[in-house]
NUFI-897614 format. One record per atom (N, C-alpha, C): residue in one letter; x, z, y. Coordinates in pm, whole numbers, padded with zeros to 5 digits, always signed. Each point is the difference from the previous one (the first is absolute). Layout:
AXZY
...
This chain:
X+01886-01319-01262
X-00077-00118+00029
X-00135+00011-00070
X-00115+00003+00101
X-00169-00011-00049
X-00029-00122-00042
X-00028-00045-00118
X-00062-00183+00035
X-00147+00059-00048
X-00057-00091+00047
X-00183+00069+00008
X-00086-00161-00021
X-00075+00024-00145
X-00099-00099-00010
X-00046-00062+00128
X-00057+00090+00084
X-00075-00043+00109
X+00025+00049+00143
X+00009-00069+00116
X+00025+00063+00138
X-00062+00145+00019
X+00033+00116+00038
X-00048+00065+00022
X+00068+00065+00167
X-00071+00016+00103
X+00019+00044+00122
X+00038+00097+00048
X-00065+00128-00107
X+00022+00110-00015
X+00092+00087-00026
X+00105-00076-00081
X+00076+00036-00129
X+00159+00054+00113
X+00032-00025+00107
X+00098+00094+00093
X-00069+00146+00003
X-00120-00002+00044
X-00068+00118+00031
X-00050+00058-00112
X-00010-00005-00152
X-00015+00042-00149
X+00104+00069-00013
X+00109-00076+00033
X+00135+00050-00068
X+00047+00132+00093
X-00057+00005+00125
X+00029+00105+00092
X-00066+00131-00015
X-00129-00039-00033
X-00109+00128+00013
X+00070+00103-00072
X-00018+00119+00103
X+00035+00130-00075
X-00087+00036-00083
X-00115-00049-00072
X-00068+00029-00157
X+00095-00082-00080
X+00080-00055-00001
X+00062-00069-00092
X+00043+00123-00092
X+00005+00007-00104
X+00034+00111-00072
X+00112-00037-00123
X+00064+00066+00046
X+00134-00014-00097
X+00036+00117-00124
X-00029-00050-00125
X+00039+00103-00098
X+00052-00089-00129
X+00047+00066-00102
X+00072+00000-00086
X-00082-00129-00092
X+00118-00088-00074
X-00068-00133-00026
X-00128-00075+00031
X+00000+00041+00142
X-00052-00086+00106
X-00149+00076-00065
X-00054+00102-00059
X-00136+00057+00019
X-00071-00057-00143
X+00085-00034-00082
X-00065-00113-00117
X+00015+00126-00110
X+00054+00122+00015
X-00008+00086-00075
X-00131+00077-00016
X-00008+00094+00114
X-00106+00068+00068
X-00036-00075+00154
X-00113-00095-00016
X-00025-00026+00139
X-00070+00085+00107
X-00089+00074-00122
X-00045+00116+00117
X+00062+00133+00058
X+00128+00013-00078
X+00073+00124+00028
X+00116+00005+00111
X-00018-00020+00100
X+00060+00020+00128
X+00096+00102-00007
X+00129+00002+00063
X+00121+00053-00023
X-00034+00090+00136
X-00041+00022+00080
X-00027+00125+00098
X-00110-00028+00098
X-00089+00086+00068
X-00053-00002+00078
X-00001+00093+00098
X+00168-00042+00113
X+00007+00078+00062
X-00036+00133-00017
X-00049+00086+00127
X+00023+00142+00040
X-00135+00014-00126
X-00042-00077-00075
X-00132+00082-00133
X+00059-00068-00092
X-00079+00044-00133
X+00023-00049-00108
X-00172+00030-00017
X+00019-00151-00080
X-00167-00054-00042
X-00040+00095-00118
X-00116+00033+00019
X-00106+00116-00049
X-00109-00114-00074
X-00065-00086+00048
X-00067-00082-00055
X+00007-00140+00086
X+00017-00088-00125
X-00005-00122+00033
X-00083-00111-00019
X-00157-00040+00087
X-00095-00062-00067
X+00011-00159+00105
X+00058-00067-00081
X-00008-00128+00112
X-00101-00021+00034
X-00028-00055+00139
X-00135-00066+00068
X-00091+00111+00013
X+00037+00100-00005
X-00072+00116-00019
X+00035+00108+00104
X+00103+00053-00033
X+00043+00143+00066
X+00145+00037-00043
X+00104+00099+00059
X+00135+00004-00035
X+00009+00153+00056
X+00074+00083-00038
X+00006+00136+00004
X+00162+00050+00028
X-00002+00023+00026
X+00173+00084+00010
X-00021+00181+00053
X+00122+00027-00062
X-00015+00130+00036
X+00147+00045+00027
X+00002+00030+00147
X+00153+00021+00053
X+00127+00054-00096
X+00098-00092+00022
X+00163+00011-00115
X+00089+00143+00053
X-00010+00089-00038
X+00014+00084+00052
X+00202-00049-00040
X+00050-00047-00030
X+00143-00064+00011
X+00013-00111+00097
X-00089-00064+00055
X+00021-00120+00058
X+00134+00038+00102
X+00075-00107+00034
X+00132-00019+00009
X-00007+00011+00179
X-00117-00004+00076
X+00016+00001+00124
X-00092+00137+00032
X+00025+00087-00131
X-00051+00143+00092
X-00173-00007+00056
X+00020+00062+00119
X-00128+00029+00027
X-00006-00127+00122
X+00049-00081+00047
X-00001-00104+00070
X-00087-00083-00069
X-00047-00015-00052
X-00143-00100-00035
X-00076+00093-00078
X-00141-00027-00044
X-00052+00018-00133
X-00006+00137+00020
X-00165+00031+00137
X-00025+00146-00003
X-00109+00061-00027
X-00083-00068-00037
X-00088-00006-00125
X-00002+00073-00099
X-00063+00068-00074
X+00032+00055-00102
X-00041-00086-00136
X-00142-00077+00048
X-00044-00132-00084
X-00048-00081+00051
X-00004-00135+00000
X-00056-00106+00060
X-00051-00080-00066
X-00121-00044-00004
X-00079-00114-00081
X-00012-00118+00079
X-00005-00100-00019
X-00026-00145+00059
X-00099-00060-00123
X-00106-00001+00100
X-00153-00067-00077
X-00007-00153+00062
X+00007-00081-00108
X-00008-00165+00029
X-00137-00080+00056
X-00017-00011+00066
X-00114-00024+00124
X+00032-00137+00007
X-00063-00086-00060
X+00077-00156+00063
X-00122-00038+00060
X-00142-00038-00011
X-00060-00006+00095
X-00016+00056+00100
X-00029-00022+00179
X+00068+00028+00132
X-00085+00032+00021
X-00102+00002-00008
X-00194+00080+00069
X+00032+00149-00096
X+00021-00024-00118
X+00019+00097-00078
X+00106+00136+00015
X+00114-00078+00045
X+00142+00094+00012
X-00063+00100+00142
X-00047-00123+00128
X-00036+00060+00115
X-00113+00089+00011
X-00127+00003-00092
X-00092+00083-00064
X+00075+00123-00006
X+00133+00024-00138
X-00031+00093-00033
X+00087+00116+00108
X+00087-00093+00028
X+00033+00073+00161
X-00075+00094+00114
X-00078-00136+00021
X-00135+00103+00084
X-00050+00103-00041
X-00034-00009-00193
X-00065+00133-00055
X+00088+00106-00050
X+00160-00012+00058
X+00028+00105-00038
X+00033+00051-00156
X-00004-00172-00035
X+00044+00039-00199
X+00138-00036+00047
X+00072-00055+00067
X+00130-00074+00024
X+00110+00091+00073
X+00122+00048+00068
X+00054+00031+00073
X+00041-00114+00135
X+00060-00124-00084
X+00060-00082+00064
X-00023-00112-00067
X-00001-00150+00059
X-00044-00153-00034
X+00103-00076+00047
X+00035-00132-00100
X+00064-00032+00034
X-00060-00153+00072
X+00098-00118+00031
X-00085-00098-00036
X-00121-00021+00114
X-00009-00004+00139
X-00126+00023+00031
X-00010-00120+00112
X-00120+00002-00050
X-00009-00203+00086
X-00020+00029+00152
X+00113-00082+00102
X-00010+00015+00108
X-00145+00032+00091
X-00106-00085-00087
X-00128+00021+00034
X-00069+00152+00029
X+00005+00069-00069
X-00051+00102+00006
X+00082+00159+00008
X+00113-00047+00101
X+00115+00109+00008
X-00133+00077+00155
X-00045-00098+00093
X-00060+00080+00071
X-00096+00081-00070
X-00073-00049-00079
X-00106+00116-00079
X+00068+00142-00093
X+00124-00057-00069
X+00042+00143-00034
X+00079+00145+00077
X+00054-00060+00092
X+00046+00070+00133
X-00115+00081+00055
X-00106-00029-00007
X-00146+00111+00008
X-00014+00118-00091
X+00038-00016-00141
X-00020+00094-00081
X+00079+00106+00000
X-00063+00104+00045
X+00067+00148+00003
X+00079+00057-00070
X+00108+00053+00073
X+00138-00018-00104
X+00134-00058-00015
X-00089-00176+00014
X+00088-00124-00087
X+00105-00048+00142
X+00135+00023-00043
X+00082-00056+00142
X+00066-00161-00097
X-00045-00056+00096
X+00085-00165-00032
X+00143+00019+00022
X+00107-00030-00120
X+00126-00043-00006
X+00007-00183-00002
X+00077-00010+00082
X+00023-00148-00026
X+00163-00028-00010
X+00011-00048-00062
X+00185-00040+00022
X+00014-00136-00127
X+00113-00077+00011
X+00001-00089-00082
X+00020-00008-00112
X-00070-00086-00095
X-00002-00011-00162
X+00106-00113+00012
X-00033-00042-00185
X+00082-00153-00014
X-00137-00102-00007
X-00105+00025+00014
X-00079-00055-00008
X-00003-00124+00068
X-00023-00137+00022
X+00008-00109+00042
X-00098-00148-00038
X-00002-00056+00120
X-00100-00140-00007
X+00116-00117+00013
X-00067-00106-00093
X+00122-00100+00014
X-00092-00126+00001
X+00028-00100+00050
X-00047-00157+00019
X+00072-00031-00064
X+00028-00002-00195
X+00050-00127-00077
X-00006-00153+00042
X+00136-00039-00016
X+00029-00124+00039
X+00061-00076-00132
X-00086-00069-00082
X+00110-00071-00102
X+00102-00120+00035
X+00102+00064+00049
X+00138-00099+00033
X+00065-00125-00126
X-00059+00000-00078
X+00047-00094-00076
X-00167-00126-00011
X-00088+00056+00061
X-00103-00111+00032
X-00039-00062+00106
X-00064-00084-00030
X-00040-00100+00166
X-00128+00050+00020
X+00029+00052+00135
X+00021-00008+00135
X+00142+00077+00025
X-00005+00120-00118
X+00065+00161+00068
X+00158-00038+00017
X+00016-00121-00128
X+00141-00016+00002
X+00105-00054+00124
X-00080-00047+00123
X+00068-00009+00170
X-00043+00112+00032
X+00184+00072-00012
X+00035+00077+00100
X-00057+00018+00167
X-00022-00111+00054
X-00076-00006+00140
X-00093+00032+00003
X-00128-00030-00132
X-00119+00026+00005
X+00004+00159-00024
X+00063+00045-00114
X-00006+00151-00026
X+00031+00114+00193
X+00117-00067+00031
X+00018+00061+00109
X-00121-00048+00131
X-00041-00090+00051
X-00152-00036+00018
X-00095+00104-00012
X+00001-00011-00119
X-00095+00112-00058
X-00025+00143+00040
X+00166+00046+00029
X+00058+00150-00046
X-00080+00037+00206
X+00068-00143+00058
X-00029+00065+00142
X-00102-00031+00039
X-00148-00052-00072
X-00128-00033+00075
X-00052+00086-00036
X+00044+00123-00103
X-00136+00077-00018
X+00074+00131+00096
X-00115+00062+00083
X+00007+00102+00103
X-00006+00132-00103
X+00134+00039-00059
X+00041+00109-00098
X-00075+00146+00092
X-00003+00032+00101
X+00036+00055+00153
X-00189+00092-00055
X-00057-00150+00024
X-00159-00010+00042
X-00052+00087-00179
X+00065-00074-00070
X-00042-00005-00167
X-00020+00170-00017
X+00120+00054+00032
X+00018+00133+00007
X-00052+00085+00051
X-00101-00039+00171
X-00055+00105+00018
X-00162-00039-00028
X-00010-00083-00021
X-00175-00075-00054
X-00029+00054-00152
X+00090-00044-00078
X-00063+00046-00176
X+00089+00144-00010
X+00127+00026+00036
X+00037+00122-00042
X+00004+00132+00082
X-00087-00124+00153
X-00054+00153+00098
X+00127+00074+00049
X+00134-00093+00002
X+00133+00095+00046
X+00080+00032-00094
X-00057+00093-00099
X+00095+00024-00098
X+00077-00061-00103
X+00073+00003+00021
X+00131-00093-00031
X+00131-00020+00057
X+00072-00102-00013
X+00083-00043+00096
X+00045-00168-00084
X+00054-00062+00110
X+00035-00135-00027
X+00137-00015-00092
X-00014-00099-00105
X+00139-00051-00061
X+00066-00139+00025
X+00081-00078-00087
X+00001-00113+00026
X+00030-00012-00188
X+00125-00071-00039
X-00080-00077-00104
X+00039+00103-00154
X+00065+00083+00036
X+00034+00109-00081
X-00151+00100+00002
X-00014+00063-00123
X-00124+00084+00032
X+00065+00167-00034
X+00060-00023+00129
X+00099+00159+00054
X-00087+00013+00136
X-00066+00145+00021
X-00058+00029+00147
X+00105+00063+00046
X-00024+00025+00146
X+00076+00103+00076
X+00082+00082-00052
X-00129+00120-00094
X+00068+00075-00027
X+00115+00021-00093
X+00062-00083-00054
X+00133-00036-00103
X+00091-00076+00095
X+00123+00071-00004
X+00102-00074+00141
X+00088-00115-00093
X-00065-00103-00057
X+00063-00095-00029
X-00101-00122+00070
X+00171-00096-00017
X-00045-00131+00077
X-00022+00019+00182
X+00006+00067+00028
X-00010+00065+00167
X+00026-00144+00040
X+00085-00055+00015
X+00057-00099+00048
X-00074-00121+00017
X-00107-00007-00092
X-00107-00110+00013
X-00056-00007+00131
X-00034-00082+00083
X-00065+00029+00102
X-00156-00004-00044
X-00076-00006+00063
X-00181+00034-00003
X-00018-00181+00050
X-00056-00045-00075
X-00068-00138+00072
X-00117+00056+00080
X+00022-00095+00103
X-00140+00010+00072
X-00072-00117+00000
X-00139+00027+00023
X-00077-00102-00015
X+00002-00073+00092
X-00012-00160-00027
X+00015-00066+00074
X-00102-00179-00027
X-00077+00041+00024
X-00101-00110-00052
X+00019-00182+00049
X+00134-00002+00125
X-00002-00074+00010
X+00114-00065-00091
């Protein structure tokens, strides 16, 4: 049982994320010392910075992952910036890339677009224990006047796919059973 100072919306989808990281008295020992990193083992570790591995030559699944001999991941959090260094060829691969400008990188020689689904997700918070949110009618009201359909191919240009009130996409086969609301403005 969670009891939590404050509502939080998030907190199904916290407890799920595969970054959740599980180690020995909960990380309060060594928080920065991570108990494996898959098919590498970390070479250097600079948060907000850059991360290094250099292939586990024991890793437990063989040569089925992790064929690399070293791999660096350079932390790019500004998006003009990450997509910059792409174009110039300081980068291999980007992650992260705003639906906006997927037609402009698909030009750059070389660069093939992967798309497939993250856990990444948009949510319309509803506080159910306040007035207005707390009628059920109004929340559902709500859920079917906005055109989810339209939302998706206007700001995210397609990429994506639709949920309902779980923030599970497609690609994770739970909840199947939900049906898809459709919009319905009347």
């Amino acid at each position: 049982v969670l009891t939590l100072k404050e509502a939080n919306a998030d907190l199904p989808y916290l407890l799920s994320d595969y970054h959740l990281i599980v180690q020995p008295n909960g990380g309060k020992d060594k928080p920065d010392a991570g108990i494996g990193a898959g098919p590498y083992k970390i070479v250097t570790n600079e948060p907000g910075v850059r991360h290094v591995g250099e292939r586990f030559a024991n890793y437990w699944q063989g040569d089925k992952m992790g064929h690399a001999d070293q791999i660096e991941v350079v932390v790019i959090n500004d998006a003009t910036a990450r997509t910059a260094a792409l174009q110039g060829g300081q980068v291999n691969m980007i992650n992260r890339v705003e639906p906006k400008i997927v037609d402009l990188i698909k030009r750059v020689p070389g660069v093939t677009i992967r798309n497939h689904a993250g856990p990444g997700h948009y949510v319309f918070i509803m506080h159910c224990n306040t007035a207005p949110f707390d009628n059920n009618d109004l929340r559902m009201a709500l859920k079917l006047a906005i055109d989810r359909e339209e939302m998706l191919n206007k700001v995210l240009r397609g990429y994506g796919s639709l949920g309902n009130d779980f923030p599970i996409n497609a690609s994770y086969p739970l909840f199947t059973e939900i049906e898809q609301r459709k919009y319905d403005p009347d």
